[in-house]
C-alpha positions in Angstrom: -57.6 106.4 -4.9 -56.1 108.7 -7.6 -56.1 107.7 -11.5 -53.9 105.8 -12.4 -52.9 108.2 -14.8 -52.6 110.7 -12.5 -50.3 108.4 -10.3 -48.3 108.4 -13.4 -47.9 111.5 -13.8 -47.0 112.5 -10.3 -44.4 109.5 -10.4 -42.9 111.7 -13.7 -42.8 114.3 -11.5 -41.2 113.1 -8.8 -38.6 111.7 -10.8 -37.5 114.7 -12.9 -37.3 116.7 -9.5 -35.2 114.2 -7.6 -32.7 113.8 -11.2 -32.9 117.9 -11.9 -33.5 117.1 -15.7 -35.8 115.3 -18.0 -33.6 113.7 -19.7 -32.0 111.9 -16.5 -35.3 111.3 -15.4 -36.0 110.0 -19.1 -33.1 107.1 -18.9 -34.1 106.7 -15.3 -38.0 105.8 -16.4 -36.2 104.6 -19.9 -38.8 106.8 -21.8 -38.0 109.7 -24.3 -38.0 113.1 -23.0 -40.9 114.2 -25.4 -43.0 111.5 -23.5 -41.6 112.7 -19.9 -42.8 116.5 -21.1 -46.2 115.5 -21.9 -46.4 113.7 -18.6 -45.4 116.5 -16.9 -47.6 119.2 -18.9 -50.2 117.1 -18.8 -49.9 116.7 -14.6 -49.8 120.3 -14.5 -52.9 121.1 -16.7 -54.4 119.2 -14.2 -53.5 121.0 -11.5 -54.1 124.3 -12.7 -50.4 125.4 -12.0 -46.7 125.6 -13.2 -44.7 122.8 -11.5 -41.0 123.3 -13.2 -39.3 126.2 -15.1 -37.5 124.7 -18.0 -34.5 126.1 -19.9 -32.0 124.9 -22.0 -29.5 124.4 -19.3 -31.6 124.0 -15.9 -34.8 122.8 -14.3 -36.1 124.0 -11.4 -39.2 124.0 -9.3 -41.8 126.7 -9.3 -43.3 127.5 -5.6 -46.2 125.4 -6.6 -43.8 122.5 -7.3 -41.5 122.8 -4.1 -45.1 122.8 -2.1 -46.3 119.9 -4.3 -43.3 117.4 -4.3 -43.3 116.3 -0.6 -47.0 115.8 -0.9 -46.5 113.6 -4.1 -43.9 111.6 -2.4 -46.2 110.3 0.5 -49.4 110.2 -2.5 -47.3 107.7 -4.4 -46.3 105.9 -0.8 -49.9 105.8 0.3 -51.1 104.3 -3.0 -48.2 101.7 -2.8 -49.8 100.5 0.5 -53.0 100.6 -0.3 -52.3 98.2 -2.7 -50.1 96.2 -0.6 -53.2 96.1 2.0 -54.6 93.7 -1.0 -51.6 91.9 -2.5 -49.5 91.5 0.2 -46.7 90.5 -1.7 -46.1 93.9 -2.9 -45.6 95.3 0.5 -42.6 95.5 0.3 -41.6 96.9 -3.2 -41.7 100.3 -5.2 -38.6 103.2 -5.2 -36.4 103.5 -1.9 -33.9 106.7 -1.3 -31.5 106.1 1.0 -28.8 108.3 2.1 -25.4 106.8 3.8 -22.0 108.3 4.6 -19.3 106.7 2.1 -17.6 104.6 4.6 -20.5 102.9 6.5 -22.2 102.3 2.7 -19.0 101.1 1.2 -17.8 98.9 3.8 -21.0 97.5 5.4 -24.5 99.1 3.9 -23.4 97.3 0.0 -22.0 93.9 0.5 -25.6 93.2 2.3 -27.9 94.2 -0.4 -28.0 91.2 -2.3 -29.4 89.7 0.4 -32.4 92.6 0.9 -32.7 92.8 -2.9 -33.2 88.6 -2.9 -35.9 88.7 0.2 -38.0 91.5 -1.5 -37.4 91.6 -5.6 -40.1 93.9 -6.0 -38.0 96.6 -3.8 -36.0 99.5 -6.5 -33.1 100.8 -4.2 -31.3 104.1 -4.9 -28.3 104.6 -3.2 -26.9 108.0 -2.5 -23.5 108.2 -0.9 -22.7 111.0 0.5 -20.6 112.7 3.6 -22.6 115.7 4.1 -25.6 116.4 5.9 -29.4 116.1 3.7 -32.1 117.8 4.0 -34.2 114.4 3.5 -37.2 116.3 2.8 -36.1 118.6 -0.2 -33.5 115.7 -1.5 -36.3 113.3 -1.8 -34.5 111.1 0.4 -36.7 108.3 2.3 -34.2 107.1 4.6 -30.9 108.4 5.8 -28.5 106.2 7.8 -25.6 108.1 9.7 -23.1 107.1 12.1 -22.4 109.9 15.1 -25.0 111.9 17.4 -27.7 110.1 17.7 -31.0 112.5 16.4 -33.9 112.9 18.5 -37.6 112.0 17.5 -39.4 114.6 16.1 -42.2 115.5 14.9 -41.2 115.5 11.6 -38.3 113.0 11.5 -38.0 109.3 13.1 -34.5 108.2 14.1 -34.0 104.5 14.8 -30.9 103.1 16.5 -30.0 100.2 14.4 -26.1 99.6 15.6 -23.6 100.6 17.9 -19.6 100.5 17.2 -16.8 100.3 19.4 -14.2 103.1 18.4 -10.7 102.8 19.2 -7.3 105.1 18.9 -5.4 103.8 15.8 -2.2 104.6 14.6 0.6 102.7 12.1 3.5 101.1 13.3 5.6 103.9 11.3 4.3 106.6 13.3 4.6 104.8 16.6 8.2 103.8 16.0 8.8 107.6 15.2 6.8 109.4 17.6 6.4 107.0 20.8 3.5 105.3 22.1 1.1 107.4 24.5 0.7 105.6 27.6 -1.9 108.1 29.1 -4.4 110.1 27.9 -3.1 113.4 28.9 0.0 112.0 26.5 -2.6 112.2 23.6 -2.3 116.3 23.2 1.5 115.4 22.5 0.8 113.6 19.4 -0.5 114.6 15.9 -4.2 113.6 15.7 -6.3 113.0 12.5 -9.8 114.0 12.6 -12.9 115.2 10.3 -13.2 118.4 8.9 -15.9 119.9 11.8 -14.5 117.8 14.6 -13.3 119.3 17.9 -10.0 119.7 19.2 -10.9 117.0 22.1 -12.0 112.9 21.6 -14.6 111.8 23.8 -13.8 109.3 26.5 -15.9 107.2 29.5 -14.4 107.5 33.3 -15.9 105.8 35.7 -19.3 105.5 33.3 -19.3 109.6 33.1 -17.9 111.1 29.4 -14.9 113.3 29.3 -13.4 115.6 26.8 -9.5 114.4 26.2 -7.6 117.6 24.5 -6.1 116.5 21.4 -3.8 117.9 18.4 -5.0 118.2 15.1 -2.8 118.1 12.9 -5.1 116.9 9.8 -8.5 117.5 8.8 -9.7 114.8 6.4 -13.5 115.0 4.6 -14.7 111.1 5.1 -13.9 108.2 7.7 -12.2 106.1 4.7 -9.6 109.2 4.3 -9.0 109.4 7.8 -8.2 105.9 7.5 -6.0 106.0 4.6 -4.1 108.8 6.2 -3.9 107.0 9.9 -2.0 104.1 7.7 0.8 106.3 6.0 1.2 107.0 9.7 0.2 110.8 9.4 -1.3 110.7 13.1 -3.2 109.2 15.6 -7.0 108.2 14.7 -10.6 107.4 16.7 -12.2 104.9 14.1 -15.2 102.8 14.7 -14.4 99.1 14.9 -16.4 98.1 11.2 -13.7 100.3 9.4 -10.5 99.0 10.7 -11.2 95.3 10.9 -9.4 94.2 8.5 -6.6 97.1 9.3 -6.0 95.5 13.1 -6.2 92.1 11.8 -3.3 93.1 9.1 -0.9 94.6 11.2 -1.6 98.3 9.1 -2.9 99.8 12.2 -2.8 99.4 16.3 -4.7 99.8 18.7 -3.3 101.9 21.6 -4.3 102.6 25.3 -6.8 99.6 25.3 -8.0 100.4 28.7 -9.1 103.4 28.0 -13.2 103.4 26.7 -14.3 105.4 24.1 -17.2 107.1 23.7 -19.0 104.1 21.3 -20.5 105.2 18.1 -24.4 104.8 17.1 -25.2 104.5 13.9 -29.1 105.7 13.0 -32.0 105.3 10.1 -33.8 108.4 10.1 -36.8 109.2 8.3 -39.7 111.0 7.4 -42.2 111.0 10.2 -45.2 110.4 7.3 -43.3 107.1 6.6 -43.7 105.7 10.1 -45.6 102.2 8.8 -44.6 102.0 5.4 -43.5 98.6 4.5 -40.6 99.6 2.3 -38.9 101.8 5.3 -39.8 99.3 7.9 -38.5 96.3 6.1 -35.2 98.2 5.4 -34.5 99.4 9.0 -34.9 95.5 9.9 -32.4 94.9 7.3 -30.0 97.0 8.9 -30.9 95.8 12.4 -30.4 92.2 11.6 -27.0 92.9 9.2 -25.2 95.8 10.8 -23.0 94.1 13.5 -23.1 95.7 16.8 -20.3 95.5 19.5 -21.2 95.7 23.1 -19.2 98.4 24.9 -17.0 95.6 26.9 -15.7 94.1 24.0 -12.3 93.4 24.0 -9.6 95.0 22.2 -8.9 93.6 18.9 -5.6 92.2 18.5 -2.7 94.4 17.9 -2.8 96.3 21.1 -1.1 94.4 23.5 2.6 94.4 21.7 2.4 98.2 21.6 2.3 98.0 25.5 5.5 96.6 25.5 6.9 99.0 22.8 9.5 101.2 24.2 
């Protein structure tokens, strides 16, 4: 095994190219920045090359340091379970990155952590939220957990399934009052439909256990699930929302449910990761986590409440 001064170092490292500055990485660590730069010239002297580029405004990584950082995350991974392979309590512990869209990591992913933090105190979460796609390899990110398409297994990546969500057409009570209810689903193209910003211009539905493309209107393009939310509510449109993020909404009376016969294509929700992370304690433990704490709904779940006065609406 490595020094453990070089470990150090390499951990400096790592750090100040995930936060993009020393001092970041500095409060991060809770070190000064004088004692982050000898770290990382001293790292460097060892390695015979220039890691980072320094000026008085940016940071970036040299060649050397873009080719050096993935390998110095799975180092620092590896020496974490070697040691774990000895003290088994400190399997699962050390620095997690985890990506999640806004919604799913507002509304479900935080108001579980106490309990994962509480089961494994050695465990240092970071939680990036974020609608966009990562790059999880040049983010530094160790696990990113996204509802939609489920990824395939790759060579490089792991994608575990670790829910599935029943989606439903929403809509407020204002709209439907205004614009009618749609009592088919060729009736949908008729109405104004709220969507993402990259979404097509059809919603995904099952017929006799074989998908099919509905054609739709969009009216609005909104960047995060919790904005196409918000806007469904002020009665903007119609919405397809997965059940976790209007609960509360369909219990409230804020939104409906409409055509409840009709089945929508569900939604999975993944974990993906590095594939030199398949067996690490840390990533395993978490993808449990989720597993045991993300509720799924079957696909014959019944419609939430809500839908069946709309049926009579006229």
């Amino acid at each position: 095994m490595p020094s453990v001064d070089f470990l150090r170092r390499v951990e400096t490292f790592v750090q100040v190219a995930d936060a993009g500055s020393l001092s970041r990485a500095a409060r991060s660590l809770r070190v000064s920045v004088a004692a982050i730069s000898r770290q990382i010239a001293g790292l460097e002297s060892e390695l015979g090359a220039r890691l980072l580029v320094r000026t008085t405004r940016s940071l970036r990584l040299t060649e050397e340091g873009q080719l050096f950082r993935p390998r110095a995350i799975r180092l620092l991974s590896e020496a974490a379970e070697a040691r774990a392979s000895i003290r088994p309590e400190l399997a699962v512990a050390g620095r997690l990155v985890v990506s999640a869209s806004v919604t799913l990591g507002v509304l479900r992913l935080v108001p579980e952590l106490p309990a994962l933090l509480a089961k494994h105190p050695g465990l240092r979460l970071e939680l990036r939220l974020e609608d966009r796609s990562v790059d999880i390899a040049a983010e530094g990110v160790d696990v990113a957990v996204r509802g939609g398409r489920a990824p395939p297994d790759t060579a490089r990546l792991v994608a575990r399934a670790v829910a599935l969500y029943r989606c439903f057409v929403v809509a407020s009570e204002t709209y439907l009052r205004e614009r009618g209810v749609p009592r088919t689903l060729g009736q949908l193209a008729n109405h104004a439909a709220i969507v993402g910003p990259s979404s097509p211009s059809t919603w995904q539905f099952i017929r006799s256990e074989k998908p099919i493309a509905v054609p739709i209107l969009p009216v609005l393009r909104v960047g995060t699930v919790l904005g196409i939310r918000a806007a469904a509510i002020a009665g903007l449109g119609l919405a397809v929302l997965p059940h976790f993020a209007i609960a509360d909404d369909l219990e409230a009376g804020r939104l409906r449910a409409i055509l409840p016969s009709a089945s929508l294509v569900p939604m999975p929700v993944c974990a993906v990761y590095r594939a030199e992370l398949r067996g690490s304690a840390k990533v395993d433990a978490f993808v449990a986590h989720l597993r045991a704490t993300l509720p799924t709904a079957p696909a014959g779940t019944n419609p939430p409440a809500g839908h069946a006065s709309l049926n009579r609406r006229r």
